[in-house]
PLY file of the C-alpha trace (Angstrom):
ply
format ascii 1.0
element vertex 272
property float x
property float y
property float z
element edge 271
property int vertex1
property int vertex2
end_header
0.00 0.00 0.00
2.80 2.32 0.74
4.02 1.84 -2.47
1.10 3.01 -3.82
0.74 5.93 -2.14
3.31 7.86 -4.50
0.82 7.04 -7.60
-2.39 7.47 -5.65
-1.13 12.00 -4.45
0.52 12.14 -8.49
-3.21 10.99 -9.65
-5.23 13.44 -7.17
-3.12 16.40 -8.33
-3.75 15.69 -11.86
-7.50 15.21 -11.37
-6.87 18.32 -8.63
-5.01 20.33 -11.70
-7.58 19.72 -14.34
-10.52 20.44 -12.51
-8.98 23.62 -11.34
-6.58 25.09 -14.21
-9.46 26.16 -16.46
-11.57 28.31 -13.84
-8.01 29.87 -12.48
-7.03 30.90 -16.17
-11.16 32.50 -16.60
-10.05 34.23 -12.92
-6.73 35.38 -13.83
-8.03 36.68 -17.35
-10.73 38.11 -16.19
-8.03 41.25 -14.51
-6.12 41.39 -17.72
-6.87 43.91 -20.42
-8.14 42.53 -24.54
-4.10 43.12 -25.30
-2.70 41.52 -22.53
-5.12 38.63 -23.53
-4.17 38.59 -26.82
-0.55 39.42 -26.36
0.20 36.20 -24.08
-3.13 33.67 -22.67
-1.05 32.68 -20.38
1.07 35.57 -18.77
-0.25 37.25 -15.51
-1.98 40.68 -15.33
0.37 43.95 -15.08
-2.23 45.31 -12.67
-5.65 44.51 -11.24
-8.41 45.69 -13.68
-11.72 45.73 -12.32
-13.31 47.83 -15.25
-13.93 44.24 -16.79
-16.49 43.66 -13.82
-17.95 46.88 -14.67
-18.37 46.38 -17.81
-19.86 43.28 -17.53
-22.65 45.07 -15.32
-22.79 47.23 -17.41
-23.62 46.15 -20.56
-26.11 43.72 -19.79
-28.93 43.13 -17.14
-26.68 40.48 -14.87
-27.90 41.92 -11.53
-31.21 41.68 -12.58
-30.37 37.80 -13.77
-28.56 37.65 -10.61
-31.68 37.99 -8.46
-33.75 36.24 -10.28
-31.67 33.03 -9.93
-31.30 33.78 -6.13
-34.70 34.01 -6.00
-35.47 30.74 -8.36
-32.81 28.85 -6.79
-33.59 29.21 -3.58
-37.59 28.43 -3.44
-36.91 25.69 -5.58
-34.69 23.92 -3.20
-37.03 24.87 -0.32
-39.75 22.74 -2.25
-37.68 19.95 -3.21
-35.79 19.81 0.23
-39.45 19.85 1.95
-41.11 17.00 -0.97
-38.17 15.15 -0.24
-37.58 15.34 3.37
-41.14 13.83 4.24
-41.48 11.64 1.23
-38.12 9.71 0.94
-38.91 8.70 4.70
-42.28 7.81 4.38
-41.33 5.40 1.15
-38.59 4.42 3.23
-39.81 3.62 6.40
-42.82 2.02 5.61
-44.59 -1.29 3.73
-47.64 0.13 1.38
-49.21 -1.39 -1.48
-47.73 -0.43 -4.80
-44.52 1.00 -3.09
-41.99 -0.63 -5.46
-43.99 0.60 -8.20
-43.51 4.38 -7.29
-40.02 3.70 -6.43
-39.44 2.59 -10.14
-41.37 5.14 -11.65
-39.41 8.00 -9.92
-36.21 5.86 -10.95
-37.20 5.89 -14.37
-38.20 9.34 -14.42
-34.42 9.96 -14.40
-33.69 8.63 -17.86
-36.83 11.61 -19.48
-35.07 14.15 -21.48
-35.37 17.38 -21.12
-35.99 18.07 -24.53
-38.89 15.73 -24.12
-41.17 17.35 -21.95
-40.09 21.16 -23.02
-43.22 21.18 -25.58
-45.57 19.88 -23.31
-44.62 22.50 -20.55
-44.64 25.18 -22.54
-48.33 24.70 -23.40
-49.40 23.81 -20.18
-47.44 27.12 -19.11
-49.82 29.39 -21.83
-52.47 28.22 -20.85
-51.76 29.01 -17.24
-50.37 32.01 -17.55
-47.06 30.76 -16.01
-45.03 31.20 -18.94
-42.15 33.97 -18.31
-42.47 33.62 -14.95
-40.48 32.69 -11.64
-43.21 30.46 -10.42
-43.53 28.53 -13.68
-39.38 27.86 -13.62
-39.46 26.98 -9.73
-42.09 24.20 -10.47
-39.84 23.40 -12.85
-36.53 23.01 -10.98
-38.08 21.10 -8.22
-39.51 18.26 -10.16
-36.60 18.40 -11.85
-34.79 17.64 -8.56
-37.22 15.66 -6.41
-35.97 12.08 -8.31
-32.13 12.55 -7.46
-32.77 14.03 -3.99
-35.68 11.23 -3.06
-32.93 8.61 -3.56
-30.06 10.26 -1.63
-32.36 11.18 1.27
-33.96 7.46 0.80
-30.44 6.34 1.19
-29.44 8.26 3.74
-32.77 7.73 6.24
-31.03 3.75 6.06
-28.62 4.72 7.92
-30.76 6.09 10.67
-31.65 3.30 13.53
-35.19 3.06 13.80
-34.69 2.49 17.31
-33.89 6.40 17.64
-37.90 6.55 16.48
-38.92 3.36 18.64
-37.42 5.24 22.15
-39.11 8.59 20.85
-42.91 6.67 20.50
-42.61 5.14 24.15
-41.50 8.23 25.35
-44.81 9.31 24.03
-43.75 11.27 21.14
-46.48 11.35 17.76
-45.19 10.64 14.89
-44.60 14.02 13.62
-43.01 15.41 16.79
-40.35 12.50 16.27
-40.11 13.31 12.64
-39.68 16.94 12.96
-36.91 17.03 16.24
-35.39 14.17 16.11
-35.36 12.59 12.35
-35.08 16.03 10.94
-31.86 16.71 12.74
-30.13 13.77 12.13
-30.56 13.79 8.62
-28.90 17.63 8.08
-26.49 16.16 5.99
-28.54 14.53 3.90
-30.36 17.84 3.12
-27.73 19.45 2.77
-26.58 17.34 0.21
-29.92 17.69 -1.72
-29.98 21.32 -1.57
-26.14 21.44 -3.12
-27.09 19.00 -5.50
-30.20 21.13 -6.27
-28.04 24.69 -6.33
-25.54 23.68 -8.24
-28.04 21.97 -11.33
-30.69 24.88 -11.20
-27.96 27.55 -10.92
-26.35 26.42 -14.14
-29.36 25.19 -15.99
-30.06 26.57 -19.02
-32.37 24.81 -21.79
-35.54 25.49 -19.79
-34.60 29.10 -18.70
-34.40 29.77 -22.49
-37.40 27.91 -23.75
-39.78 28.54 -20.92
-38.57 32.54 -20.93
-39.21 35.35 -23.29
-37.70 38.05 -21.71
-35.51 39.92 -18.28
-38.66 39.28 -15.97
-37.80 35.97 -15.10
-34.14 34.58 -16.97
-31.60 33.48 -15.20
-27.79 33.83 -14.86
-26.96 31.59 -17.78
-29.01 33.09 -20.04
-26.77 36.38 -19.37
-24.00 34.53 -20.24
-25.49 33.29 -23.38
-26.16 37.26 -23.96
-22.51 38.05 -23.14
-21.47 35.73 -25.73
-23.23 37.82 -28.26
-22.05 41.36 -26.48
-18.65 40.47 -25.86
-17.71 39.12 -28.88
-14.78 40.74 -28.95
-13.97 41.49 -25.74
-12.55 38.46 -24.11
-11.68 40.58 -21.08
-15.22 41.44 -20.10
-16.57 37.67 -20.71
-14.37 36.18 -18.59
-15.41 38.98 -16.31
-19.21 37.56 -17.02
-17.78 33.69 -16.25
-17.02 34.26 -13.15
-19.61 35.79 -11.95
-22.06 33.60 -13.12
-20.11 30.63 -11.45
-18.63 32.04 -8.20
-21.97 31.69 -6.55
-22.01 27.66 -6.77
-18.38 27.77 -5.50
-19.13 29.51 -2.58
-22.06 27.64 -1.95
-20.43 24.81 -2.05
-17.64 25.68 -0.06
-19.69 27.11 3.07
-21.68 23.55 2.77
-19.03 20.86 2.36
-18.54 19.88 5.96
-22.42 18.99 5.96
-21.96 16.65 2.46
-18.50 15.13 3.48
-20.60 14.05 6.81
-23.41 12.48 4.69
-21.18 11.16 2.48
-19.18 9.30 5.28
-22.07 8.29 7.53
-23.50 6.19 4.45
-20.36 4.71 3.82
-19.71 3.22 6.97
-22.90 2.27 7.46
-22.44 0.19 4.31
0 1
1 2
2 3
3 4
4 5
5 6
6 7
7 8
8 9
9 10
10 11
11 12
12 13
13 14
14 15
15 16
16 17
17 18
18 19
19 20
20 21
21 22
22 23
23 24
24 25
25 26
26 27
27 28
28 29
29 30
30 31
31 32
32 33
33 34
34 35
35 36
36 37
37 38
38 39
39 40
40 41
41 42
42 43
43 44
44 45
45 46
46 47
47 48
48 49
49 50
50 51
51 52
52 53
53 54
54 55
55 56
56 57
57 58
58 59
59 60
60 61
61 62
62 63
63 64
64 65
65 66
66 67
67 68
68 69
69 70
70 71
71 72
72 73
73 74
74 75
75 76
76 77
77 78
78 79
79 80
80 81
81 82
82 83
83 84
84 85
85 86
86 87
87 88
88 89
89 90
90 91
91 92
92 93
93 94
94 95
95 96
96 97
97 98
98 99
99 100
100 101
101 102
102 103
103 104
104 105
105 106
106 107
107 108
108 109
109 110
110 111
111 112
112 113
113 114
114 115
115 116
116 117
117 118
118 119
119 120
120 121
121 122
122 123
123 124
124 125
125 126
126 127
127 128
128 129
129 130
130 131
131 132
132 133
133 134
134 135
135 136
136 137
137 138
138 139
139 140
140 141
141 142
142 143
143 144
144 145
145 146
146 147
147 148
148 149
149 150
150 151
151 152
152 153
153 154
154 155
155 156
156 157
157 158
158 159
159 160
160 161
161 162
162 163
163 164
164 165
165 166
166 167
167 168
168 169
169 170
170 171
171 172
172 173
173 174
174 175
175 176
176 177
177 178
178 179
179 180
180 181
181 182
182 183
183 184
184 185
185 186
186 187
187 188
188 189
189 190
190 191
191 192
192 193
193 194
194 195
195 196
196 197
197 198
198 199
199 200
200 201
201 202
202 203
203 204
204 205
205 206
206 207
207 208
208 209
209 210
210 211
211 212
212 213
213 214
214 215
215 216
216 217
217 218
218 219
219 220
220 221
221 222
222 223
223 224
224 225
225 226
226 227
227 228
228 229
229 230
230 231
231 232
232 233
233 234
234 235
235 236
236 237
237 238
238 239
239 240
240 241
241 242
242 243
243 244
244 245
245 246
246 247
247 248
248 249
249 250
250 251
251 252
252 253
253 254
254 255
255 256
256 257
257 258
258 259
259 260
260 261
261 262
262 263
263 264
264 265
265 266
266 267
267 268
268 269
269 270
270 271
């Protein structure tokens, strides 16, 4: 094993390397000016630039995107965090009739393309006067999410005792009380897995934010970056500017929540 271990630290700084190089180039870039760019891709900045950041405010509505995928984001993983929470242990916790069958059917609503549905949404959208709107692309996000975060918080209730639950009942606890102070805090982890899960797929989604949109009222920050594509043709400077803004947000999110993951990650490990 020792002799391994040489390999094993060369193979996590590659993977390490290439995960990282291409969003520290976008960051480094993003301070350099169009001649630095095109002088050298690879040299640093003379100086700090930060009229790239203003210009990517600037010339196009990104704060308005901004807050609109804040607001998006976050109510859709408030619905599929709450869906999830109380479904996932229901399914998993108890015999019903028909109880495989949903299981498979959520399972298999995993393999539906997007493209599939998109035509079908956007006429039940018309006709209820959801289309272009923040409600109509929250729905959307949390089904979206509810399959992926039903199985990891299905998973994750397993490795819960049930004798936690058993103690709470003869202690006279209802069923809800138990659910809501003691299931709900051991299984943290497992929501906040979910809701990075959910963050990170709705923040950076893009086909239905284009399809099921028509204008600034509801699009989100990929769809500005689509728009900076067009606007910044030519100046590399300010689009890198526009690529890090749009992806900062998932890195900090998922930096502030990694303890929580890492925990739910390790608890259902062990108890496998």
């Amino acid at each position: 094993m020792k002799k391994r271990t040489p390999f094993i630290h060369l193979l996590m700084f590659v993977i390490v390397f290439i995960s990282l190089a291409p969003i520290m180039w976008v960051f480094v870039s993003s301070f350099k000016t169009y001649s630095e760019i095109n002088s050298s891709a690879l040299s640093l900045p003379a100086a700090l630039n930060f009229n790239n950041y203003a210009a990517a405010f600037k010339y196009a509505p990104i704060l308005k995107y901004f807050l609109n995928s804040v607001v998006i984001v976050g109510a859709s993983i408030l619905v599929t965090a709450t869906i999830v929470a109380m479904s996932a242990y229901a399914t998993q916790r108890f015999r019903f009739r028909f109880k495989s069958v949903i299981i498979a059917l959520i399972a298999a609503s995993l393999l539906l393309p997007a493209q599939s549905i998109s035509q079908p949404l956007f006429t039940i959208f018309t006709s209820l006067n959801i289309f272009d709107t923040k409600i109509g692309l929250i729905l959307v996000y949390s089904a979206m999410g509810i399959p992926m975060s039903f199985f990891v918080m299905f998973s994750y209730y397993m490795t819960i005792p049930t004798e936690i639950e058993e103690a709470a009942y003869i202690d006279g606890a209802g069923f809800f009380r138990a659910f809501a102070t003691i299931i709900l805090p051991l299984a943290k982890p497992g929501l906040a897995t979910i809701a990075i899960l959910q963050f990170i797929n709705t923040w950076n989604e893009f086909y239905f934010a284009l399809v099921l949109t028509s204008g600034d009222r509801a699009r989100t920050v990929p769809i500005a970056l689509n728009y900076y594509m067009s606007t910044f043709a030519n100046n590399y400077s300010a689009l890198f500017a526009a690529v890090i803004l749009t992806v900062a947000p998932t890195i900090v999110f998922f930096v502030i929540m990694q303890k929580q993951v890492i925990d739910s990650l390790t608890t259902g490990a062990v108890k496998g």
